[in-house]
C-alpha positions as CSV (number, residue, x, y, z in Angstrom):
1,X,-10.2,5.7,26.8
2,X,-12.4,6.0,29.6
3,X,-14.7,8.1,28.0
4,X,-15.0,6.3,25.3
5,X,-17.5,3.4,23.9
6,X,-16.3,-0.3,23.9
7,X,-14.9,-1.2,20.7
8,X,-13.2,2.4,20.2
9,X,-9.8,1.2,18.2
10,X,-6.1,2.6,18.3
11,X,-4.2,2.0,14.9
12,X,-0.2,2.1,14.7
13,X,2.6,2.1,12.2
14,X,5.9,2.2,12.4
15,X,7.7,2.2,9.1
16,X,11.5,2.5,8.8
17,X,12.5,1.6,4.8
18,X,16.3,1.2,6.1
19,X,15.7,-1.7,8.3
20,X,12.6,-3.1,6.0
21,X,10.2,-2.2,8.8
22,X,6.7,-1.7,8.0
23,X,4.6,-2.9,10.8
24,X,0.3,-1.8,11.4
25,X,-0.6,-2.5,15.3
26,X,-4.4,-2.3,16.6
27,X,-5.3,-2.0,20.3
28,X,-9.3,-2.2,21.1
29,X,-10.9,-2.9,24.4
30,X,-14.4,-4.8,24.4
31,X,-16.1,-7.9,26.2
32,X,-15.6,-11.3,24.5
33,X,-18.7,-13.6,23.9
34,X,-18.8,-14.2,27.7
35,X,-19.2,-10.8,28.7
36,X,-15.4,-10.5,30.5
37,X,-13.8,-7.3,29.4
38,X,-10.6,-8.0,27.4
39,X,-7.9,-5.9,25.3
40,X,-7.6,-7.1,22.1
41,X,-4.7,-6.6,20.0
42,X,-4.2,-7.6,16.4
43,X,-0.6,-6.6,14.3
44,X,1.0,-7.7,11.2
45,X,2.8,-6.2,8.2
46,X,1.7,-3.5,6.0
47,X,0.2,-5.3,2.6
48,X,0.3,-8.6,3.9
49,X,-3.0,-10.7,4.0
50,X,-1.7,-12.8,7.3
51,X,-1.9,-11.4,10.7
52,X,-1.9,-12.0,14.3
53,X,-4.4,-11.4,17.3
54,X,-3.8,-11.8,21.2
55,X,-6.8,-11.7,23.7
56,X,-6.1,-10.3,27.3
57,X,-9.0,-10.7,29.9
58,X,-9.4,-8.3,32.5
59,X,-11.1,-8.3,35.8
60,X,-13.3,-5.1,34.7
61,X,-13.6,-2.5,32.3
62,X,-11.4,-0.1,33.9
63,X,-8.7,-2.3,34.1
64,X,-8.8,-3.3,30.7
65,X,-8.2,0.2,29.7
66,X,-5.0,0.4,31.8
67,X,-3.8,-2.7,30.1
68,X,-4.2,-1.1,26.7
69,X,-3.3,2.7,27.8
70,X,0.2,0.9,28.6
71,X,0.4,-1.0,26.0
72,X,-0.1,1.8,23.4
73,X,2.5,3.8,25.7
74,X,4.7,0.9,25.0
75,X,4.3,1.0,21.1
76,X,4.6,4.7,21.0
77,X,8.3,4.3,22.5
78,X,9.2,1.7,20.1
79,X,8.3,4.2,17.7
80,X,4.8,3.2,16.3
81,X,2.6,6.9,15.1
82,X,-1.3,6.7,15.5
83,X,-2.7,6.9,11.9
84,X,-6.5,7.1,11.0
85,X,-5.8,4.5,8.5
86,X,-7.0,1.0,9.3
87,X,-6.2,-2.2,8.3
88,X,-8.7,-5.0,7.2
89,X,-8.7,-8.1,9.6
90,X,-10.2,-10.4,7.2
């Protein structure tokens, strides 16, 4: 992500139909409105209009993109796959 402009976006899924399982996970790093850098993560279920979004600050830029290099690393091993697909946050 280092190379990479703010704002650039990692999408998730992990669907499993046996255990009614079908989650959407997006990881972005970007300031907030004060200029403090921040991962921001948003998930919910696949179709549903309702979702959730958590805001982590970070001391720089760099850092930030540790924070959501792990996390991503995280959601990989829970079994979430990168997809191109994106999900409207409306």
């Amino acid at each position: 992500m280092a190379t990479e402009a703010p704002g650039c976006v990692w999408h998730g899924e992990r669907i499993d139909a046996l255990k009614n399982c079908f989650r959407w996970y997006r990881v972005w790093v970007q300031p907030d409105l004060f200029g403090v850098w921040a991962v921001w993560t948003a998930w919910g279920r696949i179709g549903s209009k309702t979702y959730r979004l958590r805001l982590q600050p970070a001391a720089t830029r760099d850092e930030a993109e540790q924070k959501a290099r792990a996390l991503i690393r995280r959601k990989t091993q829970r079994g979430y796959q990168s997809t191109a697909r994106r999900p409207s946050l409306r």
